[in-house]
VOBA-1610 file (N, C-alpha, C; in pm, whole numbers, padded with zeros to 5 digits, always signed):
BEGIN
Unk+00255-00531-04383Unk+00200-00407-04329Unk+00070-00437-04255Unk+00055-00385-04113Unk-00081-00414-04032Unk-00142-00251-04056Unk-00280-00237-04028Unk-00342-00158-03999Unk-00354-00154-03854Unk-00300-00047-03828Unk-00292-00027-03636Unk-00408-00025-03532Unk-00538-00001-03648Unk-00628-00063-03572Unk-00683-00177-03528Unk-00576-00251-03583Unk-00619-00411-03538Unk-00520-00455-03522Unk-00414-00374-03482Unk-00288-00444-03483Unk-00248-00447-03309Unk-00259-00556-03236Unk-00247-00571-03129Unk-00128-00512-03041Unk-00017-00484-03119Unk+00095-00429-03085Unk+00053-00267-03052Unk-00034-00216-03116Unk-00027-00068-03146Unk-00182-00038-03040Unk-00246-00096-02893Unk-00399-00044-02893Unk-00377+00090-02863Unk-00246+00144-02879Unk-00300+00327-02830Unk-00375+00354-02942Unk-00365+00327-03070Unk-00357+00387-03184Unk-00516+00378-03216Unk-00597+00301-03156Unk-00728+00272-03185Unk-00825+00286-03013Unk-00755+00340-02901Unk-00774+00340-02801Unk-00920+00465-02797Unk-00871+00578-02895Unk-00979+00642-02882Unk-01107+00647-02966Unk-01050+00589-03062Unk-01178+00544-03132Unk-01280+00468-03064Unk-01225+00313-03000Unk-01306+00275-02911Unk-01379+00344-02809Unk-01289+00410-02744Unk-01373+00478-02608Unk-01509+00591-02698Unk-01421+00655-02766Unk-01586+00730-02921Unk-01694+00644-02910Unk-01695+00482-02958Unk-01744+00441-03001Unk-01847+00382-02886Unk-01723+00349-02763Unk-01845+00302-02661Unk-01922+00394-02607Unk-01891+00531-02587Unk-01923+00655-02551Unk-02099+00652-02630Unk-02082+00613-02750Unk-02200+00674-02828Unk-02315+00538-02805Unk-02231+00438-02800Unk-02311+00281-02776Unk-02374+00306-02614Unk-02377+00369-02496Unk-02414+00384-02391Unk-02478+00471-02392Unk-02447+00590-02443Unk-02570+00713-02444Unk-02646+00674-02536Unk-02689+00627-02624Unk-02807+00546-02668Unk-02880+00462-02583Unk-02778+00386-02515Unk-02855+00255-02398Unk-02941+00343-02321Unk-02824+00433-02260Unk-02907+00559-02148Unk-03043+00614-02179Unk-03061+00639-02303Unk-03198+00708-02348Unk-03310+00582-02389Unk-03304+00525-02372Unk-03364+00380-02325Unk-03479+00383-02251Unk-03591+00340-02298Unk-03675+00329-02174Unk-03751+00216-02163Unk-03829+00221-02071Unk-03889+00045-02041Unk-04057+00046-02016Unk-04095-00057-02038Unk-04289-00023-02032Unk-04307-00042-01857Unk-04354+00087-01793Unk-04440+00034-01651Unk-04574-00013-01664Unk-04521-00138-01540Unk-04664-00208-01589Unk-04794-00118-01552Unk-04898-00223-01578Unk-05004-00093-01552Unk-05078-00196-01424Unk-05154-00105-01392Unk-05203-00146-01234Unk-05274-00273-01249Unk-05291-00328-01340Unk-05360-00477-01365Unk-05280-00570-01338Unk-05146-00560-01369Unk-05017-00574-01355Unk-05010-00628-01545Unk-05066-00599-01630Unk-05032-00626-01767Unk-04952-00463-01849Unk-04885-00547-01913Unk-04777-00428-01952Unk-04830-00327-01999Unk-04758-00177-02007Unk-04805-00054-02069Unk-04812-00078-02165Unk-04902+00007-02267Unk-04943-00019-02413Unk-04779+00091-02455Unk-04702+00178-02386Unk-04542+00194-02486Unk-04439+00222-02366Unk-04322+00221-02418Unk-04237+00218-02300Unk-04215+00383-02197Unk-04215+00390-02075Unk-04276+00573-02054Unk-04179+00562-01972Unk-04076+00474-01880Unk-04024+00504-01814Unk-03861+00513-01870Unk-03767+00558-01776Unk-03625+00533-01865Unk-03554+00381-01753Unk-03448+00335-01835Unk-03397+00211-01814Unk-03346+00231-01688Unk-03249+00180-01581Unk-03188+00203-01455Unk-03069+00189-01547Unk-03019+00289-01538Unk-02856+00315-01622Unk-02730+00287-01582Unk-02769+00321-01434Unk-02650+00285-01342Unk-02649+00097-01334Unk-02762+00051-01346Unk-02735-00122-01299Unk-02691-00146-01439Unk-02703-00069-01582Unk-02681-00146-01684Unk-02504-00168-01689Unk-02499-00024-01646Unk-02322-00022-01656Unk-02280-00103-01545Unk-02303-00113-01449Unk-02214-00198-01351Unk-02263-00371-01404Unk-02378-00362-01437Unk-02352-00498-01543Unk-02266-00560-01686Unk-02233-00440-01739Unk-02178-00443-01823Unk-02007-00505-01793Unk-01976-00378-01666Unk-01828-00369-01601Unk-01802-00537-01583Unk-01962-00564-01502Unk-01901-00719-01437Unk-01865-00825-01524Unk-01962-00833-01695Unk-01907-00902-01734Unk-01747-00864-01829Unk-01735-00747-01827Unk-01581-00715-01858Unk-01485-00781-01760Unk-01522-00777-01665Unk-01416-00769-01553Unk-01414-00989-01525Unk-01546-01018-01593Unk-01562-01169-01595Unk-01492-01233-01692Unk-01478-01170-01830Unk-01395-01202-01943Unk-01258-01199-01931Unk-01194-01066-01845Unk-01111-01058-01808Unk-01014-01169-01690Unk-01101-01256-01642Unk-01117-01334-01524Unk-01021-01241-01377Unk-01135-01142-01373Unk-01123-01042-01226Unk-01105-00904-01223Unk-01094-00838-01169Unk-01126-00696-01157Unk-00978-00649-01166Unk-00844-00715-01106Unk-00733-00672-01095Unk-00656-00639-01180Unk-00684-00731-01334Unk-00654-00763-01428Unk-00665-00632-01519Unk-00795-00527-01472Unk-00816-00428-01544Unk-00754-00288-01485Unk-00689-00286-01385Unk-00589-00169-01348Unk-00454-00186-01466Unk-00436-00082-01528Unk-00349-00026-01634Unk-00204+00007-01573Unk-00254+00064-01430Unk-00104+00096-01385Unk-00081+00066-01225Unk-00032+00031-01144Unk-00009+00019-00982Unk-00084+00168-00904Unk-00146+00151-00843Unk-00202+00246-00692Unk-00331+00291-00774Unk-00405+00248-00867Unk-00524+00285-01009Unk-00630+00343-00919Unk-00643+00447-00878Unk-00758+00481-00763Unk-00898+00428-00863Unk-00870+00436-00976Unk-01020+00422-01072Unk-01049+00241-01023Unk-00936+00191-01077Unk-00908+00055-01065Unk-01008-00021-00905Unk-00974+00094-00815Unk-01061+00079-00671Unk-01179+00100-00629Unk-01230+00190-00751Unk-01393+00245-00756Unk-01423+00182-00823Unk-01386+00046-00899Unk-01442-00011-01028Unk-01457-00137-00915Unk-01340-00221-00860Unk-01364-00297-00748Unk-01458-00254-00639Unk-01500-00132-00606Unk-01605-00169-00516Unk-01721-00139-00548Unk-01771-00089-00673Unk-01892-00123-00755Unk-01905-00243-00792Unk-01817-00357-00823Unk-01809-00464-00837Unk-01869-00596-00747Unk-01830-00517-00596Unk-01814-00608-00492Unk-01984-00601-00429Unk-02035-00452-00475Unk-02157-00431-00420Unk-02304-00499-00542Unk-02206-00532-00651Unk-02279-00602-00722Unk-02293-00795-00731Unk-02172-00837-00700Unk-02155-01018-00669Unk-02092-00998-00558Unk-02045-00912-00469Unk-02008-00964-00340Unk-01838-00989-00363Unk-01756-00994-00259Unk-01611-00948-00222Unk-01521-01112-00247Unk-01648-01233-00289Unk-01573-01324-00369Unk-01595-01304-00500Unk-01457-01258-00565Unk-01449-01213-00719Unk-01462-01337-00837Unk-01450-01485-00799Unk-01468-01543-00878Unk-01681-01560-00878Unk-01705-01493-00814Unk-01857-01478-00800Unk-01847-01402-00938Unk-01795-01369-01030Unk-01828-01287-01152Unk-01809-01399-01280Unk-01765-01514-01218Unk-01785-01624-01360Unk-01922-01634-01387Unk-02031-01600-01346Unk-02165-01585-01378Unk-02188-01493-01472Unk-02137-01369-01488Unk-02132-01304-01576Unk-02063-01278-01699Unk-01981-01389-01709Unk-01868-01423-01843Unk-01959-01447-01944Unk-01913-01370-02052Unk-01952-01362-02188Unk-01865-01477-02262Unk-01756-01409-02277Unk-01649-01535-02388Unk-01603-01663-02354Unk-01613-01702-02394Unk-01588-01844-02353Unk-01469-01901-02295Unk-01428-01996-02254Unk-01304-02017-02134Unk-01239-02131-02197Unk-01102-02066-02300Unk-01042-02168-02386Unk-00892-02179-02255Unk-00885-02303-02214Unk-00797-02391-02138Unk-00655-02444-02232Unk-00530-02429-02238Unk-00455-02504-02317Unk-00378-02573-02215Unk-00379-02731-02245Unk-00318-02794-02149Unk-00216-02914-02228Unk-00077-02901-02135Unk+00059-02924-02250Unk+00070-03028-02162Unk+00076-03180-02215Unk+00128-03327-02160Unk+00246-03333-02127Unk+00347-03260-02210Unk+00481-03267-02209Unk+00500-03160-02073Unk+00439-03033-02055Unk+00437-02980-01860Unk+00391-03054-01772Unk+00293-03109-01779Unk+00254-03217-01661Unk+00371-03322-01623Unk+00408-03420-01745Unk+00500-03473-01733Unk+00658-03419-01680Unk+00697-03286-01740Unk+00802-03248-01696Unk+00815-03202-01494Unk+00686-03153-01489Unk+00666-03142-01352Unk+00635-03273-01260Unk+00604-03367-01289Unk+00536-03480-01195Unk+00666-03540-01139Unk+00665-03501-00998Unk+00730-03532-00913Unk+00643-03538-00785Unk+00776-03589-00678Unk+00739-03537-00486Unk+00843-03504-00444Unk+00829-03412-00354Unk+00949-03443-00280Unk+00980-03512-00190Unk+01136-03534-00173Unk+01159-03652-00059Unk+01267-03574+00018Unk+01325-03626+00153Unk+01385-03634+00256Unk+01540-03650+00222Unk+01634-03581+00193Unk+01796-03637+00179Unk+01820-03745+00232Unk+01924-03846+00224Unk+01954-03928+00324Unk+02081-03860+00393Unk+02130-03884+00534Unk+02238-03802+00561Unk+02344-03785+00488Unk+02384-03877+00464Unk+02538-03884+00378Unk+02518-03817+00266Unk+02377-03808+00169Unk+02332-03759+00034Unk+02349-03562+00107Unk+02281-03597+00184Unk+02241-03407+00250Unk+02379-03411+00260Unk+02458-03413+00307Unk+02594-03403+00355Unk+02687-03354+00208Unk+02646-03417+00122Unk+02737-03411-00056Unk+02688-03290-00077Unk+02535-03278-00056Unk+02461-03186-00102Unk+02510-02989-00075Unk+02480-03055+00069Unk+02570-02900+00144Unk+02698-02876+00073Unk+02773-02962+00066Unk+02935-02920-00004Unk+02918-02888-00156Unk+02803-02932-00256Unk+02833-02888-00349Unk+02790-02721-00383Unk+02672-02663-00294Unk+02663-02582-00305Unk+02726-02489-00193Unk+02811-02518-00133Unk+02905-02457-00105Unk+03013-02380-00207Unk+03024-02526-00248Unk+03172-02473-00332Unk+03114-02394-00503Unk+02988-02415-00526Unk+02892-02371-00626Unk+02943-02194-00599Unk+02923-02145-00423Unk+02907-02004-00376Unk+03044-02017-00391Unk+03147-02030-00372Unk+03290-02044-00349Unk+03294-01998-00216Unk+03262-02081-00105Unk+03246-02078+00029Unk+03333-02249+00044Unk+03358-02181+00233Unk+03372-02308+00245Unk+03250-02361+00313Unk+03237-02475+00377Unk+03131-02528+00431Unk+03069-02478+00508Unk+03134-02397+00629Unk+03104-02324+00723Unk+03038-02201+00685Unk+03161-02102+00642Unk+03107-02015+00578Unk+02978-01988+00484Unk+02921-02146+00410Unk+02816-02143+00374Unk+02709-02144+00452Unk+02726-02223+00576Unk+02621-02257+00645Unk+02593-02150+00740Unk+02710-02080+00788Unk+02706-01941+00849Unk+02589-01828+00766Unk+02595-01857+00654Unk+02472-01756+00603Unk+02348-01784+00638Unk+02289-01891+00669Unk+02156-01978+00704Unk+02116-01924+00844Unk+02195-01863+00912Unk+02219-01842+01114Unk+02122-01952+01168Unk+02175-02084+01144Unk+02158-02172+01196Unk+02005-02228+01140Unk+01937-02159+01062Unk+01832-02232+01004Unk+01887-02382+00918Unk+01792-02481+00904Unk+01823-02623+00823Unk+01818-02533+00644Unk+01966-02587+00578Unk+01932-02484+00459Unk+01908-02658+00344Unk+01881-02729+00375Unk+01902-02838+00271Unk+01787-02938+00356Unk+01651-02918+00294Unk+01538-02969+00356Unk+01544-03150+00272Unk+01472-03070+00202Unk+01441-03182+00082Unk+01458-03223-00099Unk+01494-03278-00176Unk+01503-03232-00318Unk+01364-03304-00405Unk+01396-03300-00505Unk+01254-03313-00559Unk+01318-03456-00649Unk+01192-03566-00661Unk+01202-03660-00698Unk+01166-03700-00807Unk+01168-03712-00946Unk+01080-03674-01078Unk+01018-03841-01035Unk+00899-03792-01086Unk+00794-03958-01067Unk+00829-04036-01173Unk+00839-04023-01280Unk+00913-04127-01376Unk+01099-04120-01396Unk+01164-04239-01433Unk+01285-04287-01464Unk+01316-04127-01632Unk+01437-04116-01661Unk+01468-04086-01783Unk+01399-04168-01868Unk+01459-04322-01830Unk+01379-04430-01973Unk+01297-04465-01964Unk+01213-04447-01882Unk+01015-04438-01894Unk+00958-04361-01963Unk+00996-04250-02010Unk+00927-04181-02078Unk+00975-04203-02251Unk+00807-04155-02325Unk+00800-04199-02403Unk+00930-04185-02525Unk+00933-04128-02523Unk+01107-04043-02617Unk+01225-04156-02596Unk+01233-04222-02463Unk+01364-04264-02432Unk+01350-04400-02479Unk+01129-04431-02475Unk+01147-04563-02543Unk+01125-04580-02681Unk+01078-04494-02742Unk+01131-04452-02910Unk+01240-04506-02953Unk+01366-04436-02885Unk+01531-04433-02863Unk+01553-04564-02828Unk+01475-04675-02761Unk+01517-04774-02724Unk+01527-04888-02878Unk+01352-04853-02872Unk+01319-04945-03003Unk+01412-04944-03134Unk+01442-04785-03149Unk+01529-04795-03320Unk+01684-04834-03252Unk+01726-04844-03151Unk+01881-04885-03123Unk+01866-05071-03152Unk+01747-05070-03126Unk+01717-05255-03093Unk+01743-05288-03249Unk+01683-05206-03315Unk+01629-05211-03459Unk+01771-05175-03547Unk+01870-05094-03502Unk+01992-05069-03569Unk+02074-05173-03531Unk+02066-05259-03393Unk+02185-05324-03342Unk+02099-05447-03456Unk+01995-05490-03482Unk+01960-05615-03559Unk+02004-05592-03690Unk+02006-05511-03724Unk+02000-05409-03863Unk+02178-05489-03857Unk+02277-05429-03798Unk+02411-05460-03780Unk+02429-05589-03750Unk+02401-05654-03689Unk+02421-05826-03695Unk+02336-05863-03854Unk+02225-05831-03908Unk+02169-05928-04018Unk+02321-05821-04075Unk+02377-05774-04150Unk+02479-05735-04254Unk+02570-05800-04198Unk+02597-05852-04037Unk+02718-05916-04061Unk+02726-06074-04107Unk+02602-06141-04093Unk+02568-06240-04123Unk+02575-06276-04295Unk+02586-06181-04375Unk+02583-06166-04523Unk+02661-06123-04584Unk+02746-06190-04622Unk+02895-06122-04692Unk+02848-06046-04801Unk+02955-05937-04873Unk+02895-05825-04970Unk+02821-05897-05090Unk+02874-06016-05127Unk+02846-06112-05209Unk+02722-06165-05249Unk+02644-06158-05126Unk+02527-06237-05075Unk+02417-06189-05169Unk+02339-06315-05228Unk+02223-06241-05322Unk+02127-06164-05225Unk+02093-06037-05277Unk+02061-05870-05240Unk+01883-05975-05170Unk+01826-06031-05260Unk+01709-06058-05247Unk+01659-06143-05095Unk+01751-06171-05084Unk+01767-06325-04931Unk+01764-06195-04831Unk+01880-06124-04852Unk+01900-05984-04721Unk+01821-05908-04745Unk+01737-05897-04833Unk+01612-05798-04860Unk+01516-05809-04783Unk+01483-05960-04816Unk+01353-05988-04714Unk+01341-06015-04586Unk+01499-05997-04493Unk+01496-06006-04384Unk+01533-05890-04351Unk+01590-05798-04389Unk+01535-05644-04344Unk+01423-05605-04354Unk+01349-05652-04481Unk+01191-05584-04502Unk+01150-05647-04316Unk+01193-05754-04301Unk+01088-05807-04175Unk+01120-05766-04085Unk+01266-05708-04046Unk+01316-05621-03932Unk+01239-05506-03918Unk+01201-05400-04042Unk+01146-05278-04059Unk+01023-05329-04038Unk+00953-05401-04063Unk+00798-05413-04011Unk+00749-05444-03884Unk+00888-05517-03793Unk+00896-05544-03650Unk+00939-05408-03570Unk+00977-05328-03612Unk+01006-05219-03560Unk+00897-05070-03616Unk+00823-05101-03709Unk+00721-05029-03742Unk+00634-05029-03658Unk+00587-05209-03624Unk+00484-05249-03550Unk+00511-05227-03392Unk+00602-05222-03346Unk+00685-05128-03195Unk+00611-05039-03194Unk+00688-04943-03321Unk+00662-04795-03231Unk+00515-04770-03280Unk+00447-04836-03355Unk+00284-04833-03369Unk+00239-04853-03223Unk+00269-04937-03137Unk+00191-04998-03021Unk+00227-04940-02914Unk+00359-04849-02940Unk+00415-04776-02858Unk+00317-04607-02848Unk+00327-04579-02973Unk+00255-04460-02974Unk+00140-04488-02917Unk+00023-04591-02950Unk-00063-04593-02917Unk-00128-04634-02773Unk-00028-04701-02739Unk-00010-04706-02531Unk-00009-04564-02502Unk+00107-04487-02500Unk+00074-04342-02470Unk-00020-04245-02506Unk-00074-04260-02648Unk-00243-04177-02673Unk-00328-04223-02559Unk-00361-04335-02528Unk-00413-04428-02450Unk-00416-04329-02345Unk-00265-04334-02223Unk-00254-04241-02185Unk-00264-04122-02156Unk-00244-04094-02198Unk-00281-03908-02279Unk-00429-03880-02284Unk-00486-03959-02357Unk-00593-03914-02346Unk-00660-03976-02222Unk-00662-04046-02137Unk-00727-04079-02020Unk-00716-03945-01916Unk-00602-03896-01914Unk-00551-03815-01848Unk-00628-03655-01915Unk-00630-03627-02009Unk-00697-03550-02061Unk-00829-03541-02022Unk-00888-03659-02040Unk-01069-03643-02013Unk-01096-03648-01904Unk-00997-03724-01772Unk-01015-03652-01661Unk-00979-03521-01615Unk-00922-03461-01683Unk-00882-03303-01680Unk-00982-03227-01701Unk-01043-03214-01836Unk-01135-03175-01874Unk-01303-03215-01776Unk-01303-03301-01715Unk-01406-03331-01653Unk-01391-03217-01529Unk-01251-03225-01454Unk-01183-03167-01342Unk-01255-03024-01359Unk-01231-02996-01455Unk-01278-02850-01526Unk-01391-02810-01538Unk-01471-02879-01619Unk-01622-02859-01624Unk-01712-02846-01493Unk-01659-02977-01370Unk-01713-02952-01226Unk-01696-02836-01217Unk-01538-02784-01180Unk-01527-02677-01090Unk-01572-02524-01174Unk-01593-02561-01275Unk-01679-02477-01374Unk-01806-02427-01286Unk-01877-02542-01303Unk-02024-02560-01317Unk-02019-02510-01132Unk-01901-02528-01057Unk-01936-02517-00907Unk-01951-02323-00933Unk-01860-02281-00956Unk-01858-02125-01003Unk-01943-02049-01073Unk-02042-02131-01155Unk-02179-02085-01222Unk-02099-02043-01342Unk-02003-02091-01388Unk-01961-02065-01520Unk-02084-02124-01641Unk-02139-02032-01693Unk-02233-02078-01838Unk-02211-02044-01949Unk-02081-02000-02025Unk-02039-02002-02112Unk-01963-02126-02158Unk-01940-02137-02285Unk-01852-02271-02328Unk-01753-02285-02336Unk-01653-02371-02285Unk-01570-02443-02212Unk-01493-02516-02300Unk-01346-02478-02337Unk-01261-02600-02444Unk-01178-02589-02366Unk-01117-02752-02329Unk-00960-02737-02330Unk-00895-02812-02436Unk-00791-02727-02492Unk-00731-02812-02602Unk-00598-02861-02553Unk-00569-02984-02620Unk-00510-03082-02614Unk-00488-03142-02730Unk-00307-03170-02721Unk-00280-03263-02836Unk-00254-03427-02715Unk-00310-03551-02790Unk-00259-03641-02684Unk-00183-03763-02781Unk-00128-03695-02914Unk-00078-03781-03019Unk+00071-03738-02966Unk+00130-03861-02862Unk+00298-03848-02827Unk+00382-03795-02907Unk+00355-03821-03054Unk+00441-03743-03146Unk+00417-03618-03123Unk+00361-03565-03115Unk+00325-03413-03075Unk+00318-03341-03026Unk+00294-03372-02904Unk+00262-03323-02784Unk+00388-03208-02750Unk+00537-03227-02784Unk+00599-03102-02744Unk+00596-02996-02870Unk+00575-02990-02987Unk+00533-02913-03075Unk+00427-02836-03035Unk+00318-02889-02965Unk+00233-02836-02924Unk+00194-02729-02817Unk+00331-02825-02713Unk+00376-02721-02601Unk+00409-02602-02605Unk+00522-02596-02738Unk+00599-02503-02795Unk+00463-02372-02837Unk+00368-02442-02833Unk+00261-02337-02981Unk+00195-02273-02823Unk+00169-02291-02766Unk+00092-02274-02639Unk+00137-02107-02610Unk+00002-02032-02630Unk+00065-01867-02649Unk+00087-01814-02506Unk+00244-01770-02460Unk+00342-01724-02376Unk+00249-01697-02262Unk+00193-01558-02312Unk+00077-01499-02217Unk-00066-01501-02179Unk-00113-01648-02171Unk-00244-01708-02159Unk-00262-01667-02023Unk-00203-01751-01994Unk-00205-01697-01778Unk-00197-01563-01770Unk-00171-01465-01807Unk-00195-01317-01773Unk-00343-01263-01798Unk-00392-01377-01917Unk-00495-01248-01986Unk-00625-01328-01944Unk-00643-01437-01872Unk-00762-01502-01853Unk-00735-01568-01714Unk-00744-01517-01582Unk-00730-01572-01483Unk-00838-01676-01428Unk-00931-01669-01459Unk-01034-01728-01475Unk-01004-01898-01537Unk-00930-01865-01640Unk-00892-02019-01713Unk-00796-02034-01603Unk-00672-01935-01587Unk-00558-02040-01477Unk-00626-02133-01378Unk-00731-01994-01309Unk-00822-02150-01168Unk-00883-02214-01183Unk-00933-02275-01280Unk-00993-02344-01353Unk-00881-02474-01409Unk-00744-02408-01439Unk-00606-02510-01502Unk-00579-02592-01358Unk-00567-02477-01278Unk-00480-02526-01135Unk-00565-02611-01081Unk-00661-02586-01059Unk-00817-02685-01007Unk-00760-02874-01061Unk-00742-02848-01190Unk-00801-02986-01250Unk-00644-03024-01260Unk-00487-02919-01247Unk-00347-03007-01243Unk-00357-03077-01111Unk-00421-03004-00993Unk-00387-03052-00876Unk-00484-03171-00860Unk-00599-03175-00878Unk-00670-03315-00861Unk-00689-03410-00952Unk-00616-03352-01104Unk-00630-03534-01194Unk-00453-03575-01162Unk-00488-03701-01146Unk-00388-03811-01088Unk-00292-03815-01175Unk-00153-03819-01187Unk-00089-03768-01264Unk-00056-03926-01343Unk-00092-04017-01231Unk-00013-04184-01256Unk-00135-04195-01389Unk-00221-04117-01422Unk-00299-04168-01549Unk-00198-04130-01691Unk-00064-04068-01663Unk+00015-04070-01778Unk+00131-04196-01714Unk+00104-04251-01634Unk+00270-04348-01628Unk+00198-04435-01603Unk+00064-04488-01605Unk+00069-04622-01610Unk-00047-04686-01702Unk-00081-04818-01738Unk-00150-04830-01796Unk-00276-04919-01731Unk-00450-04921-01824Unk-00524-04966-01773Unk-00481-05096-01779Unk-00568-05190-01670Unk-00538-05353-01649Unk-00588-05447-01819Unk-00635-05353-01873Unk-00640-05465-02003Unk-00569-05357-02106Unk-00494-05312-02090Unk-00427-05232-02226Unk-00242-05284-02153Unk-00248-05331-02034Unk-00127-05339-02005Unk+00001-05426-02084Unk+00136-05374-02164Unk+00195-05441-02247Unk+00277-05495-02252
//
């Protein structure tokens, strides 16, 4: 059982309490006042004037609208005329570039960044070769249940088969496939030492040459995992660096995590945990994500440094 006031599923249910609550938190601010200085220019002996009310709230808005990462984010429904008076109080306060409001971010800018997406995406694209473009057109032809023509007749003569996409690593480059490599190496030895030993064979002789198979294949995927942390994390701390610049270029001064698992065992568990709707609710973190996918080098997960090389 949740209480619906904190139950994220339910904010109608606590919608007006809040607005009560901020209602009473602002008309307090409003009755506010401030010391004018006195003609010496040293402060009044009590405060006589009232606060500027209007700059407090459009300060307030901006850093809402900064937490939010943008002003767009806070329209509730399509054509929001409010949504448009809130954007151009906004614009007359940082100006009509909206990431000009990372200056005013309160909460901090948590980044989740998944090894196993980078990797699944790292590609280029390339050029068909004719004969390849040629297979290509016919399979998605017959995919539409067209014939060739008839497929290409839908295009009115535009090129419909440019380029396909090239994944930057092999299937068996990646780390999983060489996991899969090591224990097959380790089962096919496993199957020759038993055939070498009739059922007969004292247990103790075949003991200790499996114990030494299992410690040669322990010591694998030890050096294996730890080439890819290697990895992983190189790639990570240039990410995170990627981030902090284009941070610091935006006047972001709040604090800054990106989390990261870079233990290969993990890393798609982790993917999996990565909550659905991050990119909706912090746009601010996406340009900040996109910033640092597009300029850290992706070859810092497929290859290794000149003295770690194995």
């Amino acid at each position: 059982m949740t209480d619906a006031r904190s139950d994220p599923a339910a904010p109608e249910a606590s919608l007006g309490d809040l607005q009560a609550e901020a209602i009473t938190l602002l008309t307090r601010v409003s009755r506010m006042q401030r010391s004018r200085p006195a003609a010496n220019g040293a402060a009044a002996a009590r405060a006589t004037d009232p606060i500027d009310f209007a700059e407090f709230v459009t300060q307030v808005m901006a850093g809402v609208a900064a937490n939010r990462g943008g002003v767009a984010v806070l329209a509730g429904r399509p054509g929001s005329w409010e949504a448009d008076k809130l954007r151009d109080m906004l614009y007359s306060t940082v100006g009509e570039d909206e990431w000009a409001l990372a200056e005013h971010r309160t909460e901090p800018v948590v980044i989740p960044l998944a090894i196993e997406e980078v990797l699944i995406d790292a590609g280029e694209p390339e050029e068909y070769e004719p004969e390849d473009r040629a297979q290509e057109i016919v399979r998605r032809a017959q995919t539409a249940g067209l014939s060739v023509d008839e497929w290409l007749t839908r295009w009115n003569g535009r090129e419909p088969v440019f380029t396909r996409w090239r994944p930057l690593m092999k299937p068996e480059d990646h780390y999983d496939e060489q996991v899969n490599a090591v224990e097959n190496r380790h089962d096919d030895a496993y199957t020759a030492l038993e055939a070498r030993y009739p059922e007969d064979t004292d247990y103790s002789v075949y003991a200790a040459e499996a114990e030494q198979l299992d410690a040669q294949r322990d010591a694998e995927l030890a050096a294996l995992r730890e080439r890819w942390r290697r990895r992983y994390q190189r790639y990570a701390t240039a990410f995170e660096a990627a981030v902090r610049a284009k941070a610091d270029e935006l006047g972001v001064r709040v604090p800054l995590e990106v989390q990261v698992e870079t233990d290969p065992d993990r890393t798609w568990d982790a993917r999996q945990n990565i909550a659905p709707g991050w990119a909706d609710a912090d746009r601010l973190a996406v340009r900040l994500y996109e910033h640092a996918r597009e300029v850290t080098p992706t070859a810092l997960l497929t290859t290794d440094e000149p003295d770690t090389e194995g």
